[in-house]
Residue, then its C-alpha position, 0 to 999 in steps of 0.5 A: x607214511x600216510x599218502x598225501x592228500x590230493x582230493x576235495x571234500x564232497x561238495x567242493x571244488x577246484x576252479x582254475x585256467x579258463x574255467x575260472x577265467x569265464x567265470x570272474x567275466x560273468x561275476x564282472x558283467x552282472x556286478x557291472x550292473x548292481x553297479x549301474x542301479x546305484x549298489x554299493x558294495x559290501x564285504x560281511x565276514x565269512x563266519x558269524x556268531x551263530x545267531x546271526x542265523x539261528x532258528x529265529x531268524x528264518x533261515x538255514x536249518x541249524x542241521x545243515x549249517x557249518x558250525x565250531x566254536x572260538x578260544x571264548x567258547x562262542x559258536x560261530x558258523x560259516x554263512x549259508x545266506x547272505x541276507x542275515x548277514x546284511x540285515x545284522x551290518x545295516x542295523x549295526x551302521x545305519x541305524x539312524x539312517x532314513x533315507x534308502x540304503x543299497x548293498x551289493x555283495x559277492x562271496x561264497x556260502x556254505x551248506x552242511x547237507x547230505x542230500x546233494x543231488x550233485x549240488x556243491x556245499x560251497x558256491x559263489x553268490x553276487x546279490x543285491x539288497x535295497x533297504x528302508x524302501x516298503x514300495x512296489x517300485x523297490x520291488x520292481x527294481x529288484x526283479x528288473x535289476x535281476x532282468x538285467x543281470x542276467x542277460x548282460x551274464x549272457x543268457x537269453x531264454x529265463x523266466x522270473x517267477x512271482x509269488x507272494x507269501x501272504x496269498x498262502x498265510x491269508x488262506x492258511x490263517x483263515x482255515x486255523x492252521x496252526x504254525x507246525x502245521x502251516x510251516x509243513x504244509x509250506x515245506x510239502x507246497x514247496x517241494x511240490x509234493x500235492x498228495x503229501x499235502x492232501x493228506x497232512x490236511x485231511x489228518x489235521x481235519x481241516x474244513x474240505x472247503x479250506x483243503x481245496x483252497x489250499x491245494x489249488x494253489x499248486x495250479x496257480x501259476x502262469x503269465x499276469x492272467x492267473x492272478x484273476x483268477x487267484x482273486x476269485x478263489x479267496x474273500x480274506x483280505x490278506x490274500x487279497x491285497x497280496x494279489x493286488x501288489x502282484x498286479x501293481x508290480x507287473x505294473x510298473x515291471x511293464x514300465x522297466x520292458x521285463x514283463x516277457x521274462x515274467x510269470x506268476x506263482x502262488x505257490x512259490x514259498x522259499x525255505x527261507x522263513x524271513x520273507x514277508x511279501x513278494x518271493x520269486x527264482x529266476x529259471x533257465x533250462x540247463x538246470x535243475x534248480x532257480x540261477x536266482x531268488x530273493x524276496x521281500x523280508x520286512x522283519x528280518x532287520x528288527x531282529x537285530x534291533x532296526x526296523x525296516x522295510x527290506x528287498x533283496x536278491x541273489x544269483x548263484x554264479x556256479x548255477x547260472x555257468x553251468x546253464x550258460x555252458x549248456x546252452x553254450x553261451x558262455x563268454x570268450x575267454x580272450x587270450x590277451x597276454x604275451x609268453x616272453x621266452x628267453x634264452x641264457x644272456x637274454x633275461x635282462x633283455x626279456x625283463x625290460x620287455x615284460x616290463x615295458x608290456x605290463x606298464x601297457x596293460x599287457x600281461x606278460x610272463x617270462x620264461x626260460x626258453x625249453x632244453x629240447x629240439x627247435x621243434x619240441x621247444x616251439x610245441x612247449x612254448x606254444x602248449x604254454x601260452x595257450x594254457x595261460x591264454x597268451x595270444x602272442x609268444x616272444x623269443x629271445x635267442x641267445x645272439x641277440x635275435x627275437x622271434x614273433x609267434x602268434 
């Protein structure tokens, strides 16, 4: 006989008792206040048909993506993004709707990459999209929404970093890069990788005037000062009126109290392909990787037959707990039930006592009382309620006698 299966495939995991506890506590607060800004919530399906998130879209790579096929022979993959997916629900019920739509969302995305640098292929996600509104100020919601966010989830010390795609496509644009070669110019700038992107221009011959530009913009970054100075280096005006956008949302995220949680990045290009202005990640120390990001996508909708305007955002719950936890910072995980231990003859009596206490609110779990030593049963009991974050314990003793332990 084969031995039984017991482990997780690579890239996923279990998550229970007070782990998991701490962690719906923390999808509470930031859902707490989506709410407050006046998101609704959604539910998309887990699978979708494959082209919800297919090479035109923009995002996920076909390669990297969960893919198989129904009874009908249709490809379907399980969601690596949320933002396809609310995009495809918004033009299906809303397209006559003219007025702003906003979505919240929560739910588990899935990666098919080997490259994981301890990263999981399945993590939970809670984001927000604001939808037919191409304003500044829906852009400065977004960010002050995530502000928010995450300090009400517990953090103190982040910074929300800004960029804008159409600074980098207005240079690009300007010196003749072609597609293949602006999308792997793109790809190098993200990955921060300067000598590769050096040499890919040299290769590709592009005027030495153009190579600096473009190479410069890795030294774009740094508090609302630095967008001055990413205005004198360019005369498109593509370039120059993502700059001023720039300068009018830190604008107006002065007026929502942010702006200390607020930097600058010209260099900051998302993987994902369907972002048409603002892009920015939320970082705190304690990890690797950005704990949020989002972006304006203004297209991504008339691939699915509406055409509007569209902001979003996400936060990677499973990332911002494990910087919570390293900067010890993460919520109590208040013991607030009772463990109801009853002896024989006793049930009836522990029933109507977990029943009196659930009826108040008050989580309560029954169990028969241990066949051990008055010591070894009071150990049990109390290893028991500590590991279900029971703050109280109940014994019923066989005579009629109840005990109160704390």
């Amino acid at each position: 006989m084969s031995r039984p299966l017991i482990h997780t495939p690579e890239g996923v995991r279990d998550i229970y008792g007070t782990e998991y506890r701490r962690k719906l506590i923390v999808e509470d607060r930031l859902h707490q206040v989506l709410s407050s800004f006046g998101y609704q919530d959604i539910q998309t399906p887990t699978f979708e048909f494959f082209d919800v998130f297919g090479s035109s879209i923009g995002t996920t790579p076909s390669r990297e993506l969960y893919k198989f096929f129904d009874k009908e022979g249709n490809t379907l993959a399980l969601r690596p993004d949320f933002t396809p997916s609310m995009a495809r629900c918004a033009a299906k019920y809303f397209m006559g709707e003219k007025l702003p739509i906003r979505f919240s969302y929560q739910g588990n995305t899935f990666t098919n990459t080997s490259s994981l640098r301890g990263r999981l292929k399945e993590v939970t996600q809670l984001g927000a999209e604001l939808i037919q509104e191409p304003s500044v100020q829906a852009d400065a919601e977004m960010i002050a929404m995530l502000a928010e966010a995450l300090k009400a989830a517990g953090l103190e010390d982040f910074q929300i970093s800004i960029g804008h795609v159409e600074y980098f496509k207005g240079i690009c644009s300007l010196a003749g890069l072609d597609e293949e070669t602006e999308q792997e110019l793109r790809d190098l700038i993200s990955s921060k990788n300067f000598f590769g992107a050096q040499e890919l221009l040299e290769n590709r011959q592009i005027r030495r005037d153009y190579i600096q530009v473009l190479l410069k913009v890795y030294d774009l970054f740094g508090p609302v000062s630095i967008l001055e100075l990413a205005k004198s280096l360019v005369d498109n005006e593509r370039s120059l009126q993502a700059v001023e956008r720039l300068q009018e949302l830190y604008e107006v995220l002065c007026q929502y109290g942010v702006e200390k949680y607020v930097s600058f990045d010209l260099g900051l290009l998302s993987k994902y392909h369907y972002y048409t202005g603002i892009v920015f990640k939320a970082y705190t120390y304690g990890v690797g990787d950005a704990v949020a990001k989002g972006g304006r996508y203004d297209r991504l909708l008339g691939h699915f037959g509406k055409d509007a305007a569209a902001v979003g955002f996400v936060v990677v719950a499973d990332d911002l707990l494990e910087a919570l936890s390293r900067q010890k910072r993460l919520p109590a995980a208040e013991a607030d039930g009772v463990l109801i231990v009853y002896e024989k003859n006793r049930f009836a009596d522990a029933l109507a006592l977990a029943k009196k206490r659930r009826a108040a609110g008050v989580p309560a779990e029954l169990m028969p009382a241990p066949e051990a030593e008055p010591e070894e049963a009071v150990r049990i009991c109390r290893e028991s309620a500590e590991a279900h974050q029971q703050g109280q314990i109940l014994y019923l003793d066989a005579d009629g006698g109840r005990k109160d332990w704390i």
